[in-house]
C-alpha positions as CSV (number, residue, x, y, z in Angstrom):
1,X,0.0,0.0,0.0
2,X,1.4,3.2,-0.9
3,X,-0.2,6.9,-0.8
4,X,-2.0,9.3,1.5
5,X,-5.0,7.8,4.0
6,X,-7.5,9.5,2.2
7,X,-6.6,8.0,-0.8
8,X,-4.4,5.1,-1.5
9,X,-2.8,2.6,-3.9
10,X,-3.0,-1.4,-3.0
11,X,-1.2,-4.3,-4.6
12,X,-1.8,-8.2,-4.0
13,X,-0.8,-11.3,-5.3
14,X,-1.5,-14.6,-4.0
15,X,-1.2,-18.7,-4.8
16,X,-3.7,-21.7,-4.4
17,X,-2.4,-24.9,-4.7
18,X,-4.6,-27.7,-4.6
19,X,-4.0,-31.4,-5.2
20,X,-5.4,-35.5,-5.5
21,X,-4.3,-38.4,-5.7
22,X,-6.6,-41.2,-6.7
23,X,-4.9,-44.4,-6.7
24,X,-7.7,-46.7,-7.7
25,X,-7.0,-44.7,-10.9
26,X,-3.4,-44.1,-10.9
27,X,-4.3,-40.6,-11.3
28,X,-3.3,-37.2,-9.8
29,X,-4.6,-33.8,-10.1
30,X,-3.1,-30.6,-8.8
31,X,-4.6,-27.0,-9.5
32,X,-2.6,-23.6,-8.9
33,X,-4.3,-20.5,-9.0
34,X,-2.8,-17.5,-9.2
35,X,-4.9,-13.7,-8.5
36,X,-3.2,-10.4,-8.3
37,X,-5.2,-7.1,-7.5
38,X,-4.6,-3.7,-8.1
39,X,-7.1,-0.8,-6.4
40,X,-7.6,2.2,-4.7
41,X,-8.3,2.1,-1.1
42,X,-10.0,5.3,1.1
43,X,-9.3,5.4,4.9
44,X,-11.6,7.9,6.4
45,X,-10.9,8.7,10.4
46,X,-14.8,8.3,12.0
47,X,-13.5,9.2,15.4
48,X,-9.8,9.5,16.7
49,X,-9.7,5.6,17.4
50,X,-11.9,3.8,14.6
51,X,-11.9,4.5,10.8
52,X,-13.6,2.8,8.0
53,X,-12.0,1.9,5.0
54,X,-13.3,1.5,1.1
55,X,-11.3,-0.3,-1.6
56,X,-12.3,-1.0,-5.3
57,X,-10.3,-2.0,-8.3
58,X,-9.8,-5.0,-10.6
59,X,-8.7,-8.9,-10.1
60,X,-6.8,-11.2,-12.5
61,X,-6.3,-14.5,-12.0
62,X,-5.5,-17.9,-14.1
63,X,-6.2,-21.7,-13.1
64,X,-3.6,-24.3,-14.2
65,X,-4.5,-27.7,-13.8
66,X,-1.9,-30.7,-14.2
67,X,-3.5,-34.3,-14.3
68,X,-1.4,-36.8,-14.4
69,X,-2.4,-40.7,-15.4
70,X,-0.4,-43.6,-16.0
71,X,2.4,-41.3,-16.2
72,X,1.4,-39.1,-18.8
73,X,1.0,-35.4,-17.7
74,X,-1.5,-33.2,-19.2
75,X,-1.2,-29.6,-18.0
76,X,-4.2,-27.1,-18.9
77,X,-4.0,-23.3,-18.3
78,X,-7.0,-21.7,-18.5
79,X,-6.9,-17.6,-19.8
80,X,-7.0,-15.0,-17.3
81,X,-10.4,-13.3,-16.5
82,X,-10.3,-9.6,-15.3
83,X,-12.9,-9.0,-12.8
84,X,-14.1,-5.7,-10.6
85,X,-13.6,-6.0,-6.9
86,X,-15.0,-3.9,-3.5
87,X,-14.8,-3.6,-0.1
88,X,-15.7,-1.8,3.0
89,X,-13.8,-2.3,6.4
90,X,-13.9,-1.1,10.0
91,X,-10.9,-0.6,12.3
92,X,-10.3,0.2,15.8
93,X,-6.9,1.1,17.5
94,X,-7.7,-0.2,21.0
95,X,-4.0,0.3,22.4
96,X,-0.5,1.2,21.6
97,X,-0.4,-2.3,19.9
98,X,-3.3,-3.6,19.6
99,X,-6.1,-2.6,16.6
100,X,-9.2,-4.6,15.9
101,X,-10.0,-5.0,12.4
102,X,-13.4,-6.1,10.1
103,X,-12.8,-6.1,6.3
104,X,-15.2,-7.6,3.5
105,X,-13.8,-7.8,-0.1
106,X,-15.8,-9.2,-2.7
107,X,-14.8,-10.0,-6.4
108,X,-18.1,-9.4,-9.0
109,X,-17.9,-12.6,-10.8
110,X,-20.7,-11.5,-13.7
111,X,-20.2,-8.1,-13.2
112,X,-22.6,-6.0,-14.4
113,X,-25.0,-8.3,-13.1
114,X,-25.1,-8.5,-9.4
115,X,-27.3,-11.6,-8.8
């Protein structure tokens, strides 16, 4: 996160890895995902302990799937999607170091619909 409180730059990247193993079918499957963000977040100060936070901007991310029978590999990497995201949060600095902190972030998956 870089910028002022009132108006701020944020940057994530994260990595799913998930994987089976089926040996009644000598087969194994492993899926990686891969998401990285990019947004503008607003801090506003509510009172001089809690402040409540927006954030929108866009997500990419790409699935690769590796499946692997009889010893054949078969990897599958699906195109990236580009998809809006939101949030709202609440903090509270209770102590020197101590904050409490309620975020919710959701990515619009058929964005403009909202169903």
């Amino acid at each position: 996160i870089t910028g002022l409180p009132l108006i701020s730059v944020e940057l994530e990247y994260t990595r799913a890895s998930d994987s089976e193993t089926l040996p009644t079918l000598s087969m194994t499957t492993k899926d990686t995902e891969d998401k990285a963000r990019l947004g503008l977040r607003s801090s506003l100060r509510l009172f001089s302990i809690v402040s409540f936070v927006l954030r929108a901007g866009a997500q990419a991310s790409r699935n690769t799937n590796e499946l692997t029978s009889g010893g054949v590999t078969t990897t599958t990497v699906e195109p990236i999607r580009y998809r809006p995201y939101g949030g709202a949060g609440l903090r509270a600095r209770l102590g020197r170091n101590l904050s409490f902190t309620a975020d919710l972030t959701t990515v619009f998956n058929n964005f403009p619909n909202m169903n």
